[in-house]
DSSP file (Angstrom, degrees, kcal/mol; ACC not computed):
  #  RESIDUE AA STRUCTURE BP1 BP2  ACC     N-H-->O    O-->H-N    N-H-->O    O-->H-N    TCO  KAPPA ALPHA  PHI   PSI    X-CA   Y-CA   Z-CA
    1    1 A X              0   0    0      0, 0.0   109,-1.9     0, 0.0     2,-0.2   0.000 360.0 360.0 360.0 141.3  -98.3  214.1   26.1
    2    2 A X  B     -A  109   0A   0    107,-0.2     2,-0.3   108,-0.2   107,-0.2  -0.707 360.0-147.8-124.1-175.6  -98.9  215.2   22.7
    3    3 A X        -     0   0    0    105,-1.3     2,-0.4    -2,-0.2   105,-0.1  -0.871  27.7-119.7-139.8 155.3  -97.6  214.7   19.2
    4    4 A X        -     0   0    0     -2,-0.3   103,-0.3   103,-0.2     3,-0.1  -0.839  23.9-175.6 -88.0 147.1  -97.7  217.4   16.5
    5    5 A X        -     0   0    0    101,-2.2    -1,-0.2    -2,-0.4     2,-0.1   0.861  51.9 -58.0 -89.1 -85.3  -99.4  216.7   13.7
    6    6 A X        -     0   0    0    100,-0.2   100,-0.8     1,-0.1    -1,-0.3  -0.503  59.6 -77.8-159.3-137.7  -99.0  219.5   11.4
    7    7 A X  B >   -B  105   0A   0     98,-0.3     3,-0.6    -2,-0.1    98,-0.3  -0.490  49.7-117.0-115.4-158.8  -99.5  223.2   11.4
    8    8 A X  G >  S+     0   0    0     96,-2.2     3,-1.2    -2,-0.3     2,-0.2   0.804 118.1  57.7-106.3 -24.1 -103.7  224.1   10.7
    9    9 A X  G 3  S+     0   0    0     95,-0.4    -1,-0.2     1,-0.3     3,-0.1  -0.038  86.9  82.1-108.4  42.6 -103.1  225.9    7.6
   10   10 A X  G <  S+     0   0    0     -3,-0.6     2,-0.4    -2,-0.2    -1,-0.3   0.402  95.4  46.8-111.8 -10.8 -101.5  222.3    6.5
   11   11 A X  S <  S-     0   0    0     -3,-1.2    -1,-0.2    -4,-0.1     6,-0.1  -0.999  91.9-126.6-149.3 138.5 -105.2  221.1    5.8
   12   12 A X    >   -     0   0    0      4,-0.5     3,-0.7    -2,-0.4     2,-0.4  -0.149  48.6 -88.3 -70.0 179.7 -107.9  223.6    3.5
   13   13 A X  T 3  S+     0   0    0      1,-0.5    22,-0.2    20,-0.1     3,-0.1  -0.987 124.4  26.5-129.2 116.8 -111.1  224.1    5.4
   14   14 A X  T 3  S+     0   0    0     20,-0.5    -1,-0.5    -2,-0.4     2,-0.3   0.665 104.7 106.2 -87.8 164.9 -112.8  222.0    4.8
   15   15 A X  B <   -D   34   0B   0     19,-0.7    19,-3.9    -3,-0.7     2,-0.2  -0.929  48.6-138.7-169.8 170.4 -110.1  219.3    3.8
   16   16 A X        -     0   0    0     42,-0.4    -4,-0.5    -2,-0.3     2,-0.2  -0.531  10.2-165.1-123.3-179.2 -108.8  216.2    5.4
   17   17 A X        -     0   0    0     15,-0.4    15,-1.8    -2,-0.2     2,-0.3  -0.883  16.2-132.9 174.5 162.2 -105.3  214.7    5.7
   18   18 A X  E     -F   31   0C   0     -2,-0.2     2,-0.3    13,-0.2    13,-0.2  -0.755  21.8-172.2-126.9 159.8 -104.2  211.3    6.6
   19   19 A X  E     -F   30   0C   0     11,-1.1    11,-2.8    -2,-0.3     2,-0.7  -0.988  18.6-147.4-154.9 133.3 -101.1  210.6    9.4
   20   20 A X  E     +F   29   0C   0     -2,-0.3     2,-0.4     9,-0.2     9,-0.2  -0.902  38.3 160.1 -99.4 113.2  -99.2  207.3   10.5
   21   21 A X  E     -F   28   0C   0      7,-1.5     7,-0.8    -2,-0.7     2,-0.2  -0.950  39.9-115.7-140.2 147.0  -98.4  207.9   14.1
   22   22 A X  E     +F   27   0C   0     -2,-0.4     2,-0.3     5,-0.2     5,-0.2  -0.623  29.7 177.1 -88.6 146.2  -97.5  205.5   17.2
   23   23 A X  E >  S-F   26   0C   0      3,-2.7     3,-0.8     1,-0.2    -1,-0.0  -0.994  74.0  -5.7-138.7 115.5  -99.8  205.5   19.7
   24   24 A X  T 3  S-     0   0    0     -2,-0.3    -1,-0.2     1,-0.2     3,-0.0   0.983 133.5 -53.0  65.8  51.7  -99.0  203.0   22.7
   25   25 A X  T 3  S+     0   0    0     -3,-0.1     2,-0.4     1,-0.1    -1,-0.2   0.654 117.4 118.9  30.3  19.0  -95.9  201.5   20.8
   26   26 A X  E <   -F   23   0C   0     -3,-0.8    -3,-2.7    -5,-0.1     2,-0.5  -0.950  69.5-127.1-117.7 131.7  -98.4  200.8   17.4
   27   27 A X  E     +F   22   0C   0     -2,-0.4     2,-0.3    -5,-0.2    -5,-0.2  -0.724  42.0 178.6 -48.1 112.0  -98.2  202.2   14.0
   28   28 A X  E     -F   21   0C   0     -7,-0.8    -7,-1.5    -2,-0.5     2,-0.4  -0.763  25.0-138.3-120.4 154.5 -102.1  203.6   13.6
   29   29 A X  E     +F   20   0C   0     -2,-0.3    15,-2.2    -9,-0.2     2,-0.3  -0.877  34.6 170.2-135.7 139.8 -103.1  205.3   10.7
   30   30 A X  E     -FG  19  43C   0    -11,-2.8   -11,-1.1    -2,-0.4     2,-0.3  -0.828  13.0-156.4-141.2 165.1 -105.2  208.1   11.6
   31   31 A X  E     -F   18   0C   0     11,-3.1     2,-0.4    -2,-0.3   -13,-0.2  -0.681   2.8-144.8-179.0 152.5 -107.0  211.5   10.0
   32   32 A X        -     0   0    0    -15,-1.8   -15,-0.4    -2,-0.3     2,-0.4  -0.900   2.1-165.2-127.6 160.3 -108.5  215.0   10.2
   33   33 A X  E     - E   0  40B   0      7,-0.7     7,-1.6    -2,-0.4     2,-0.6  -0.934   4.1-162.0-165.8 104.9 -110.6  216.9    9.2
   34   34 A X  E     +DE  15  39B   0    -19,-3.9   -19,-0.7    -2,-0.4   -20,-0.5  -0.837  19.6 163.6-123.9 130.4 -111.1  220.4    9.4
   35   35 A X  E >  S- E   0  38B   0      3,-0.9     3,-1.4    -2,-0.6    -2,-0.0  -0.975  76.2  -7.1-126.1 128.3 -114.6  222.3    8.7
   36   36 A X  T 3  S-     0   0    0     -2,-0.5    -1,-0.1     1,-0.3     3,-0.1   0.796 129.2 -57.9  81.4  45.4 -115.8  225.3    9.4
   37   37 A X  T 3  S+     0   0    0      1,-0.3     2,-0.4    -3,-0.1    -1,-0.3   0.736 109.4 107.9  34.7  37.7 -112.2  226.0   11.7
   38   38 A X  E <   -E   35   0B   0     -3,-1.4    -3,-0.9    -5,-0.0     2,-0.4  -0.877  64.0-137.3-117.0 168.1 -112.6  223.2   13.9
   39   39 A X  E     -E   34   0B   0     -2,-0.4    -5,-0.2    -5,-0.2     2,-0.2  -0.945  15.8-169.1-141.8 104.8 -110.4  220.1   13.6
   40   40 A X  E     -E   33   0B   0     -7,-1.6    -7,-0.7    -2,-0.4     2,-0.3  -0.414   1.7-165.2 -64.5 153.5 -111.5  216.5   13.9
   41   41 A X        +     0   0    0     -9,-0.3    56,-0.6    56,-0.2     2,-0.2  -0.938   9.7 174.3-148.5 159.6 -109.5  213.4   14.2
   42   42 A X  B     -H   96   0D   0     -2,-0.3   -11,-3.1    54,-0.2    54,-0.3  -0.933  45.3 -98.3-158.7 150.1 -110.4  209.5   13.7
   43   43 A X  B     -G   30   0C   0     52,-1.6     2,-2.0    -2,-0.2   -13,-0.3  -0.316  47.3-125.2 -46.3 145.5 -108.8  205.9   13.6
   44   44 A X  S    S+     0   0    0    -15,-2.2     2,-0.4    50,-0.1   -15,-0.1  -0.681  82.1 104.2 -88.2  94.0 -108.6  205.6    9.6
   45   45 A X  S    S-     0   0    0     -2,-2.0     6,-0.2     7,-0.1     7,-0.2  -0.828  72.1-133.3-164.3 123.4 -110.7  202.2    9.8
   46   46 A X     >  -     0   0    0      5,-3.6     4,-0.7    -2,-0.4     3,-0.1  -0.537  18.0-135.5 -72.5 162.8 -114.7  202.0    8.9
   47   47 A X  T  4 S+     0   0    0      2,-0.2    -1,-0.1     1,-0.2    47,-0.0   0.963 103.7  61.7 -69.6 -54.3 -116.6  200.0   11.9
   48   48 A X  T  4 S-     0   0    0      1,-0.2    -1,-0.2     2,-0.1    42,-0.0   0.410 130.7  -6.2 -92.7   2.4 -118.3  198.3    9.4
   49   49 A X  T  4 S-     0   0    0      2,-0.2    -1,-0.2    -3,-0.1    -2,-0.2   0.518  84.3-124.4-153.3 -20.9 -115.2  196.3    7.2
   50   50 A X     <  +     0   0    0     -4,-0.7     3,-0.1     1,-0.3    -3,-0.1   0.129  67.9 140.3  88.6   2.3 -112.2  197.9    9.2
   51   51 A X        -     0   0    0     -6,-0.2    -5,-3.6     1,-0.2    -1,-0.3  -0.230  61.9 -88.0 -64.1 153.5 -110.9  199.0    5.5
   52   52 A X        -     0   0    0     -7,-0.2    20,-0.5     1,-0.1    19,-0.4  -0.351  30.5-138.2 -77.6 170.4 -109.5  202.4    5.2
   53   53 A X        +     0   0    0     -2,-0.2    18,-0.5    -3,-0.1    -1,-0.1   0.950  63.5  91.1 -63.7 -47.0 -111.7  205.2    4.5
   54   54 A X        -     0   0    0      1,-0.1     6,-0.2    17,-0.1    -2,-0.1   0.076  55.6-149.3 -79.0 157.3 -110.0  207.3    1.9
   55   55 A X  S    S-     0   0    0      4,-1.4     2,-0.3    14,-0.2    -1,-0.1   0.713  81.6  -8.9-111.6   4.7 -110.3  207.3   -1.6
   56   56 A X  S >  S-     0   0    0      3,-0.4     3,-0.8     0, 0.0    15,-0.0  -0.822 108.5 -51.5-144.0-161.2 -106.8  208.5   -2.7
   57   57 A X  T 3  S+     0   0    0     -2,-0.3    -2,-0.1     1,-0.3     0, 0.0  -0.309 126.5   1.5 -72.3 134.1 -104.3  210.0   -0.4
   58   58 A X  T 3  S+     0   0    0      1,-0.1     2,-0.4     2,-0.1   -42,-0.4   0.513 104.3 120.7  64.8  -7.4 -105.3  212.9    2.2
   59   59 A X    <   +     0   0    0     -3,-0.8    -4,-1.4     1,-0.2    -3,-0.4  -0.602  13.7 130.5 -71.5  47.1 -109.4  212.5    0.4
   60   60 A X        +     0   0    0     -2,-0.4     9,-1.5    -6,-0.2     2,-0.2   0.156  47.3  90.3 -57.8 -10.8 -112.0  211.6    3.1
   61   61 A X  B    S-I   68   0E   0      7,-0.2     7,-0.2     1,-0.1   -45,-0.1  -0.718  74.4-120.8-125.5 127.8 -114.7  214.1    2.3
   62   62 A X    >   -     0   0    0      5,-1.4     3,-2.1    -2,-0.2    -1,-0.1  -0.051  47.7 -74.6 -70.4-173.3 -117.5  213.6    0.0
   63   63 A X  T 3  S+     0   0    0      1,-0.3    -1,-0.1     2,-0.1    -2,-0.0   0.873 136.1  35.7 -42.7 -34.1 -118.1  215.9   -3.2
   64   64 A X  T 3  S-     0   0    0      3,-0.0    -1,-0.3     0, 0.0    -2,-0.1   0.489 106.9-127.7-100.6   0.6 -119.5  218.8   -1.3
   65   65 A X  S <  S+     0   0    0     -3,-2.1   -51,-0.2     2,-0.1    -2,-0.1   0.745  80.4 114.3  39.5  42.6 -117.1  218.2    1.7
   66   66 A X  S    S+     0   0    0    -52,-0.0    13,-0.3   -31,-0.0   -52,-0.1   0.865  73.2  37.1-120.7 -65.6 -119.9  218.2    4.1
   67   67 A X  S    S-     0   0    0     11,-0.1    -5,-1.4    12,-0.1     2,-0.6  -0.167  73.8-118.4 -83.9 172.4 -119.3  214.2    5.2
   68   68 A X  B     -I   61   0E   0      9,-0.9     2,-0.4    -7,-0.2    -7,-0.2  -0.892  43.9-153.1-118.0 125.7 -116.8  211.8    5.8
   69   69 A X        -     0   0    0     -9,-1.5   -14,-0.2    -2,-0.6     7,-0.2  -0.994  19.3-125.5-130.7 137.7 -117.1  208.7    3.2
   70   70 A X        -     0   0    0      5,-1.2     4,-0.5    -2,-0.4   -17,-0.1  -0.352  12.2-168.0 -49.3 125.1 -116.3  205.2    2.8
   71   71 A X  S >  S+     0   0    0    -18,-0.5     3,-0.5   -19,-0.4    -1,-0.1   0.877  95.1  55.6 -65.9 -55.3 -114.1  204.2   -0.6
   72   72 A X  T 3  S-     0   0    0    -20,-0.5    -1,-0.1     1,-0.3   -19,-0.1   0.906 133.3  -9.0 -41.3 -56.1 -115.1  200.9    0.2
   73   73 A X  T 3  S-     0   0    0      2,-0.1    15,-0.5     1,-0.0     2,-0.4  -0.090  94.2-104.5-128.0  46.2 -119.4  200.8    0.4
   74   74 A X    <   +     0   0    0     -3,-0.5     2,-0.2    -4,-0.5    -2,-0.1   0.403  61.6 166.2  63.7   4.2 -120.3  204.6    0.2
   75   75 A X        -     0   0    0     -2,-0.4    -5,-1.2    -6,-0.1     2,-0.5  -0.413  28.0-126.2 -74.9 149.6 -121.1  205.2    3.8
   76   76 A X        -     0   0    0     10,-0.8     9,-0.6    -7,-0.2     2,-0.3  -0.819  19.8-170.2 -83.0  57.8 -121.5  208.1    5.3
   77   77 A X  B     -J   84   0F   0     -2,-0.5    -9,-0.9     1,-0.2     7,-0.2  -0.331  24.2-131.2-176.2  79.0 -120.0  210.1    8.6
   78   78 A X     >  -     0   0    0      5,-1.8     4,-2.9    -2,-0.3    -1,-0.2  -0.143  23.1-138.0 -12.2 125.6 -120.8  213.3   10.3
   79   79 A X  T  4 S+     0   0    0    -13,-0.3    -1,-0.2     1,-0.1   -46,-0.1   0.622  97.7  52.0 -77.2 -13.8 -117.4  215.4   10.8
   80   80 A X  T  4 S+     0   0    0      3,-0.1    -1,-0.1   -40,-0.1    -2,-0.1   0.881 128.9  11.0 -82.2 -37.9 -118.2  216.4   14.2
   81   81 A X  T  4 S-     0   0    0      2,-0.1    15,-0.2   -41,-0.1    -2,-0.1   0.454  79.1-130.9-120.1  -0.5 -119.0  213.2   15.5
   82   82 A X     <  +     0   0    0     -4,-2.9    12,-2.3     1,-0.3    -5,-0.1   0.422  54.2 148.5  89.8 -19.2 -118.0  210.4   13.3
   83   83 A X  B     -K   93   0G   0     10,-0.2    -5,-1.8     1,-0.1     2,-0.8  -0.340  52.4-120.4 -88.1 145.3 -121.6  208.8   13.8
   84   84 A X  B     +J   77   0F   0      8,-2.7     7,-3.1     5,-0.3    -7,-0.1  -0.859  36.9 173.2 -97.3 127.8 -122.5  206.8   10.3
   85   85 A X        +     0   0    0     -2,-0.8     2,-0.2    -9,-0.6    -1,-0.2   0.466  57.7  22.5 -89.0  -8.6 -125.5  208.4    9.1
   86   86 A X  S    S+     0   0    0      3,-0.0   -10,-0.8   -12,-0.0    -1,-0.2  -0.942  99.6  40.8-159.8 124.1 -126.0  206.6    5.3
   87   87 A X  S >  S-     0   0    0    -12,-0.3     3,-2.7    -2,-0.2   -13,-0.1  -0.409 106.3 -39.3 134.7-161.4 -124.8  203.4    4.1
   88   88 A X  T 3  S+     0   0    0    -15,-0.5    -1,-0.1     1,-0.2     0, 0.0   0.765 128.4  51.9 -69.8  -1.8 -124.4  199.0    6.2
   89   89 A X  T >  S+     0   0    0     -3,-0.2     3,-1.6     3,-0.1    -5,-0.3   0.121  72.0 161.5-131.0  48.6 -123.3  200.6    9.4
   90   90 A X  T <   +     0   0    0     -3,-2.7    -5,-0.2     1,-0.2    -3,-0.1  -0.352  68.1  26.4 -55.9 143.2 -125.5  203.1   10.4
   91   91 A X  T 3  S+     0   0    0     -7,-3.1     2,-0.2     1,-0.4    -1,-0.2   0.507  96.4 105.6  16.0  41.5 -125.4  204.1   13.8
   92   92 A X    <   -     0   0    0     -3,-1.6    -8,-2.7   -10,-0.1    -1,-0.4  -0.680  54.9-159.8-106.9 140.3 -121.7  203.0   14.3
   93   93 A X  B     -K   83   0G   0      1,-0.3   -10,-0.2   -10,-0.2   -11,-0.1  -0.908  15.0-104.6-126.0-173.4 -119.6  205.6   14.4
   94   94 A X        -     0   0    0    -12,-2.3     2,-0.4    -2,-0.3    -1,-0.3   0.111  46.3 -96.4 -50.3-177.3 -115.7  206.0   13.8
   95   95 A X        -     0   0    0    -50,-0.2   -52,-1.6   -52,-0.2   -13,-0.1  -0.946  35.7-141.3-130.4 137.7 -113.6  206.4   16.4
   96   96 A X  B     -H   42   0D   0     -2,-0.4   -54,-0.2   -54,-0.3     2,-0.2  -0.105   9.0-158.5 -97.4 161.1 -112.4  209.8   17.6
   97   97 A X        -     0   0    0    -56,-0.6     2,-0.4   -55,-0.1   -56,-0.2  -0.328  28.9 -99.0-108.3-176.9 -108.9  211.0   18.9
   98   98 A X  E     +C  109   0A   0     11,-0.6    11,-3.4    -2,-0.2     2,-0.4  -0.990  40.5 179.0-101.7 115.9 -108.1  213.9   20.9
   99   99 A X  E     +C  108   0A   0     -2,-0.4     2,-0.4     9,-0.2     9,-0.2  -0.851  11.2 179.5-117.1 162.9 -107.0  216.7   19.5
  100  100 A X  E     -C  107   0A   0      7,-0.8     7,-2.1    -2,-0.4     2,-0.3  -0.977  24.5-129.0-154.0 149.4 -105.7  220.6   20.5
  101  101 A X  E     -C  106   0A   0     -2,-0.4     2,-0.4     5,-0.2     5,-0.3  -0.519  17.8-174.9 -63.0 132.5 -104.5  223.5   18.9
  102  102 A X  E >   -C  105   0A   0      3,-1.9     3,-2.2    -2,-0.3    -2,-0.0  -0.946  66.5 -52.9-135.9 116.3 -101.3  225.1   20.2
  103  103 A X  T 3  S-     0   0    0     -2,-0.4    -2,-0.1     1,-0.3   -96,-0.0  -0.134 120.3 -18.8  45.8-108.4 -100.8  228.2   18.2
  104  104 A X  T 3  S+     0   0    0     -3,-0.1   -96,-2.2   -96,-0.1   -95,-0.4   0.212 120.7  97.6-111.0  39.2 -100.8  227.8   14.4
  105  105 A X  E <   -BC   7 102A   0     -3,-2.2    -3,-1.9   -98,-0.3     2,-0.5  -0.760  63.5-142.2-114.7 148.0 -100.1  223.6   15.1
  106  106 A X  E     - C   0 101A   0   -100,-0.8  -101,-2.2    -2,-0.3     2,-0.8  -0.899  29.5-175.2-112.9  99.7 -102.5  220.6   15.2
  107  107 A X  E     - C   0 100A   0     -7,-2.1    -7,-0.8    -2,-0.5  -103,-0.2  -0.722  21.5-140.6-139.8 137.2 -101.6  218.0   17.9
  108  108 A X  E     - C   0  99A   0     -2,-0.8  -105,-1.3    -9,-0.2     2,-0.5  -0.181  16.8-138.8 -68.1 130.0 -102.7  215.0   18.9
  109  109 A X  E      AC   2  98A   0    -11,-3.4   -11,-0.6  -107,-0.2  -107,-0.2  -0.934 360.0 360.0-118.5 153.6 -102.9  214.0   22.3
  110  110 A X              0   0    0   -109,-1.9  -108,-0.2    -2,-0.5   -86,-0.1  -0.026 360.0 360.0-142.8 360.0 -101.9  210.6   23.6
């Protein structure tokens, strides 16, 4: 079963975007990422305080949009794999979703 997200040209490349969706009868706050036309997804929660990540709405990407960053403590995130590379929980990483493409649509599967 999947859920749709949004369409792919609904987030810039790269850009993020943030989603409340139930998974397993729970509200989750979720988000994705797309670089270099692939498309990531993650729990919005750092490992290391459980806070969310972004630092305004739909923001997750640092200045150059090459990482995923912490509001909270500045740490840092690979987009491909979520693994923290910089900051108090390095070599934690997020935790990833599933996603697939269906035409021009982003959807989670669950």
């Amino acid at each position: 079963m999947s859920i749709i997200l949004c369409k792919t040209s609904d987030i810039e490349d790269p850009g993020s975007k943030s989603f409340e969706v139930k998974i397993k009868r729970k509200t989750r706050d979720i988000f994705v990422v797309h670089k270099d036309g692939e498309f990531f997804a993650y729990y919005n929660r750092c490992p290391h305080t459980g806070a969310s990540l972004e630092w305004q709405q739909d923001q997750f990407l640092d200045l150059d949009k090459a990482l995923i960053q912490c509001a909270t403590h500045d740490a840092l995130f690979t987009i491909d794999s979520g693994e923290c590379i910089a900051g108090p929980c390095a070599g934690d990483h997020l935790t990833p979703l599933q996603l697939s493409i269906q035409g021009d649509e982003v959807h989670l599967e669950v």
